[in-house]
N, C-alpha and C positions, 0 to 999 in steps of 0.2 A: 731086518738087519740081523746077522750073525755076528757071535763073539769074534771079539780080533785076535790075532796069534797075540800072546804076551811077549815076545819078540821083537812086533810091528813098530812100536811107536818109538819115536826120533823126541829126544831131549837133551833144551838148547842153555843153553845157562851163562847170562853176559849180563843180571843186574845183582849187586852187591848185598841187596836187604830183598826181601820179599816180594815176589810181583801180586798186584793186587784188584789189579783189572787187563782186559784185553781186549781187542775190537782187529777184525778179519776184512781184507779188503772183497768188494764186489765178486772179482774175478778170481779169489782164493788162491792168488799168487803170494802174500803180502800178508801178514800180522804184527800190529805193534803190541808191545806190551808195556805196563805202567808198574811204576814202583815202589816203597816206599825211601828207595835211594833217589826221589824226583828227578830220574831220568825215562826217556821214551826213547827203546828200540825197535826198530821197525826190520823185523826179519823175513828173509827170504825163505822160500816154500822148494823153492827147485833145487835151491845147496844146500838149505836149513844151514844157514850163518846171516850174519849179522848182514845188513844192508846201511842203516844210517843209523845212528845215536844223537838224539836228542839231552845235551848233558841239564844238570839243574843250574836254574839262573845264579850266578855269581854274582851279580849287580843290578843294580836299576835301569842298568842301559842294555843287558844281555835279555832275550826272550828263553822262556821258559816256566818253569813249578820254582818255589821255593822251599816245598814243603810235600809231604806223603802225595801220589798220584793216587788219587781213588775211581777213576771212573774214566774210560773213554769212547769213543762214537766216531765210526762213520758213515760217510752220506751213500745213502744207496746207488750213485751214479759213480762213487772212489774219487770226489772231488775233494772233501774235506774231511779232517781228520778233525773232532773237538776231545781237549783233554780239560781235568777239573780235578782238585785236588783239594790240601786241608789249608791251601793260604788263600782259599775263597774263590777264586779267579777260572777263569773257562779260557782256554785259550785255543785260538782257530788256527790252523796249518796246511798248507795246501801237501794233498797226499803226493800230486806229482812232482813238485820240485822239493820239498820235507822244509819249505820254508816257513817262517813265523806270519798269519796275515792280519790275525786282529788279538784282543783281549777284550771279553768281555768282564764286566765287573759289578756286584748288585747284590749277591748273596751276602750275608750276616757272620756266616760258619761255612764250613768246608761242605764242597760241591762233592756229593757223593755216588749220583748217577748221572746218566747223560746217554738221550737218547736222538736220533735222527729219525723225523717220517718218512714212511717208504716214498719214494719219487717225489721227493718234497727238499728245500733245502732249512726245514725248520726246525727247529732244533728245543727239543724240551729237557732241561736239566732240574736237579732236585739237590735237597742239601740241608745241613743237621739244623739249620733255620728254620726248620718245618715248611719251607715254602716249596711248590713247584714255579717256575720260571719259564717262558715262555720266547723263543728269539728267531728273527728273521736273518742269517747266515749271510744272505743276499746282499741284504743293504746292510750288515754289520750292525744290526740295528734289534736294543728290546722292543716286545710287546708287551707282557703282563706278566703280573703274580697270581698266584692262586694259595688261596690259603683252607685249610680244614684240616692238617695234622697236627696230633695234641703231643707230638716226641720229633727227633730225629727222621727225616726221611732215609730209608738207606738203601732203595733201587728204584727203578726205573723204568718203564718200556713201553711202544709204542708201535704201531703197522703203519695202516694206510689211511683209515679213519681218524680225522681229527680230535682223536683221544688219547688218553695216557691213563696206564697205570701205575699205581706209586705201591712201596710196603710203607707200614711207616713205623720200623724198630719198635719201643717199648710201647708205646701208645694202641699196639697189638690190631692193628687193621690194615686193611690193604682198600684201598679205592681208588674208583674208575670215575676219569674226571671229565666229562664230556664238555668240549669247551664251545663250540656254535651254543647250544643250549647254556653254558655258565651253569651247571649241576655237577654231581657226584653223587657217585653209589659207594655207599661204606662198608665194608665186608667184614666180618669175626667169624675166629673160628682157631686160631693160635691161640697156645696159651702161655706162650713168651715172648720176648721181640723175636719180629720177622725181616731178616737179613737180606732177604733175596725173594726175587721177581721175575717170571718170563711171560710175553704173550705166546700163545699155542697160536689161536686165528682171532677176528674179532669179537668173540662171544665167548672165547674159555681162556687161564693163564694160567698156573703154575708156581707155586711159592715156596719157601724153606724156614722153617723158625729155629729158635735154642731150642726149643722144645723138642728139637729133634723129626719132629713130623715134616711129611712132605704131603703140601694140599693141593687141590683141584680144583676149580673153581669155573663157577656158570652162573653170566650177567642173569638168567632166570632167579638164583638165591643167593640171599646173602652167608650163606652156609656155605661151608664143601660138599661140592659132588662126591668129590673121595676124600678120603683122607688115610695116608699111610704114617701109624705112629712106630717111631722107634725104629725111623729108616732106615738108618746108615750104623744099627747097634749102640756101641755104647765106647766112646772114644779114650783108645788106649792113650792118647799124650796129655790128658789129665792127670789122671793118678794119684799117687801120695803128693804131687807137686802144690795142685788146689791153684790157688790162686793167692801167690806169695808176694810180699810186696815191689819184689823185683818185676813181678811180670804184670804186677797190675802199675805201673809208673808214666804209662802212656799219656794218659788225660786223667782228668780227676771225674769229669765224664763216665767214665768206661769205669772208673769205679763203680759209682752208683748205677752204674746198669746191673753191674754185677750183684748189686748186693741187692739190687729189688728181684733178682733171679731166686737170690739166696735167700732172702723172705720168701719169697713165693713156693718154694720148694720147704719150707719150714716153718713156716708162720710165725717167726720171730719178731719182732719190732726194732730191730737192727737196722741203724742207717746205712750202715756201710760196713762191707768185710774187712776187716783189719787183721793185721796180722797175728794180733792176738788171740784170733779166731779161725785162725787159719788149717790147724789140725780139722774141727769140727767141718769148713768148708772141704776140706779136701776129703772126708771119708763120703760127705754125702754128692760130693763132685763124681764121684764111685761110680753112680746109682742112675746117672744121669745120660740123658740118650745125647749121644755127638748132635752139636749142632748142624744143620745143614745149610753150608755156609756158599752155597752156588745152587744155581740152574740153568738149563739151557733147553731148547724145543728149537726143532726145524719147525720153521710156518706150514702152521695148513697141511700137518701132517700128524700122526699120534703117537712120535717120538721121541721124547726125554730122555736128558741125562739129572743127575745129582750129585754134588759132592760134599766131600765132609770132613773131618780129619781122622777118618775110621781105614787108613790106607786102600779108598775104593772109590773106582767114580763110578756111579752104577746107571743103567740106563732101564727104561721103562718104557711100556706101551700103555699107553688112553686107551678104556675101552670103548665100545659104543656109546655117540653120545657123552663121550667125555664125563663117564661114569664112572669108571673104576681106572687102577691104576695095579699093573702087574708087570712085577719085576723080569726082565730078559734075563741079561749077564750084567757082571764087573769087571773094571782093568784095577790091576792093582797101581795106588800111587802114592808114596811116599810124603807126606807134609797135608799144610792147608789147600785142598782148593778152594781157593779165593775167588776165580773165573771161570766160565766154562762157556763156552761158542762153536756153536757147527756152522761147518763151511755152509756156502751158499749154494753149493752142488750134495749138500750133502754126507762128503766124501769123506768128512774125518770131524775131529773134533779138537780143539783147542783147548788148554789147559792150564791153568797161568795158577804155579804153584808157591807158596813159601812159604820158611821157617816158623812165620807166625802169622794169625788172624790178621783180613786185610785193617781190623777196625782197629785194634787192639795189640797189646800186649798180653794178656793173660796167661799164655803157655808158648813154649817152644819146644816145635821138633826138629831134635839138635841133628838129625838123620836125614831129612829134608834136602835137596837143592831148588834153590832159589830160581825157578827155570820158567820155560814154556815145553809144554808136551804138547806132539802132536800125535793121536789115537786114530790110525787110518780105520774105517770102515767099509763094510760092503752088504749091499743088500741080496736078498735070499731071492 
């Protein structure tokens, strides 16, 4: 692939707060995106405008979110659309007519990823429950739980083989849960929570931490293959701002993620950043590599994007053997990426942007729109 003209890419902008996840239809006609305005638009590719809006549930008798959309999926054949958000709930949608068809219900805490097997209608979601989930789409019907993360799960992903893999935030591991056998492989090698997750093929995947690193990884060790620190630089919409109690107000959660950051980078014995400590967080917030707050990889191919809140989605090549990791180009991009998805031809790349972290409150960038990019592509 070649850098894109900085000209090329189309940005759409039709949700009120942040978009926070996104999912691409089969035939890369079609993207919906999610919000934390709990609505889902489903937009068109050939006029790049709005197609349907999915608004947030009003009532107990309206379908929909009621709460932050974190995560959504569709089925490799463009049958169904699954969305999952922070009022617990997975909700099923038929892609062709944009109607409501089930609700599944079972998580503890907000469903934060959600993935579809290739040629499969089975559907594996995860969520800050620490659980993975397991559900037949088919017959509207659960299977199982799975348990072994000791934090929040906060991604997700899946191919062809009866497997998943999870990140799982603070608890600093990523594992591969192989479910005919009922095992798991536990992986380290972050040294913050890890936000984000993609499979490459079924033997390599792709991850993002606060730490700022972007890792590589091979079912062979539970180590990285690569690992690139200090990815995405050092994120200008930090700043003097820190993490003030305005922006940490989200969850009381996301406090304490924060302040076991703030230990970890200090070795203080501090429970939590307060605002009385807020000068001190903010100068060493400074110092600190941009989270890498997305991923994405075409399957079965050694090309990756990254994104972060350092105004850049950057894209990379695997090397041999999914050994090394060397950076191509960047597009420049305004805000959080929060999502990132390449078509299924390949042909571009999806970008589901906002004001602020999809987890969180902790910063905003007031310059930001609330949007979907699309980053056309072409290869060499």
């Amino acid at each position: 692939y070649c850098a894109p003209n900085l000209s090329s890419a189309k940005q759409m902008k039709g949700h009120r707060l942040s978009v926070t996840c996104l999912a691409i239809t089969p035939d890369d006609k079609f993207v919906y995106t999610g919000s934390k305005d709990c609505s889902i638009i489903k937009w068109r590719l050939d006029t790049f405008s709005k197609d349907t809006v999915i608004p947030r549930a009003t009532s107990s008798l309206s379908h929909g979110h009621t709460d932050h959309i974190l995560c959504l999926a569709v089925s490799s054949d463009g049958k169904f659309l699954a969305s999952g958000g922070r009022d617990k709930l997975i909700q099923i949608w038929s892609v062709i007519t944009n109607s409501w068809l089930h609700t599944f219900k079972g998580h503890r805490d907000a469903v934060s990823g959600l993935a579809f097997r290739k040629s499969t209608h089975q559907l594996f979601s995860c969520s800050h429950d620490r659980t993975v989930k397991i559900w037949n789409v088919d017959e509207m019907a659960y299977i199982e739980t799975l348990f072994g993360h000791q934090d929040s799960i906060t991604g997700i992903d899946t191919l062809v083989r009866e497997r998943a893999v999870t990140s799982g935030g603070n608890d600093r591991t990523l594992r591969l849960w192989k479910i005919i056998e009922e095992s798991q492989l536990v992986f380290h090698g972050h040294r913050a929570s890890i936000d984000c997750i993609k499979q490459i093929n079924e033997d390599h995947f792709v991850s993002g931490s606060q730490d700022g690193s972007l890792a590589l990884w091979s079912l062979q060790k539970k180590k990285p293959a690569a690992l690139v620190q200090n990815a995405h630089g050092r994120s200008r919409t930090w700043g003097r701002k820190g993490l003030s109690k305005d922006n940490r107000k989200d969850s009381s959660r996301h406090e304490v993620d924060s302040g076991k950051l703030f230990r970890a980078l200090t070795g203080s014995s501090t429970q939590t950043v307060s605002s009385e400590t807020n000068q001190e967080v903010s100068g060493i917030m400074d110092c600190v590599e941009a989270w890498v707050t997305a991923v994405a990889a075409i399957p079965n191919s050694d090309f990756i994007a990254s994104g972060s809140s350092d105004t850049l989605v950057k894209f990379w090549e695997c090397g041999k053997e999914c050994k090394s990791l060397t950076e191509l180009f960047s597009y420049p991009v305004t805000g959080f990426v929060n999502a990132l998805e390449f078509a299924y031809s390949g042909t571009f790349l999806a970008v589901g942007i906002g004001q602020e972290h999809r987890l969180g409150r902790w910063w905003t960038v007031k310059d930001a729109r609330n949007s979907l990019m699309i980053i056309p592509l072409q290869s060499t």
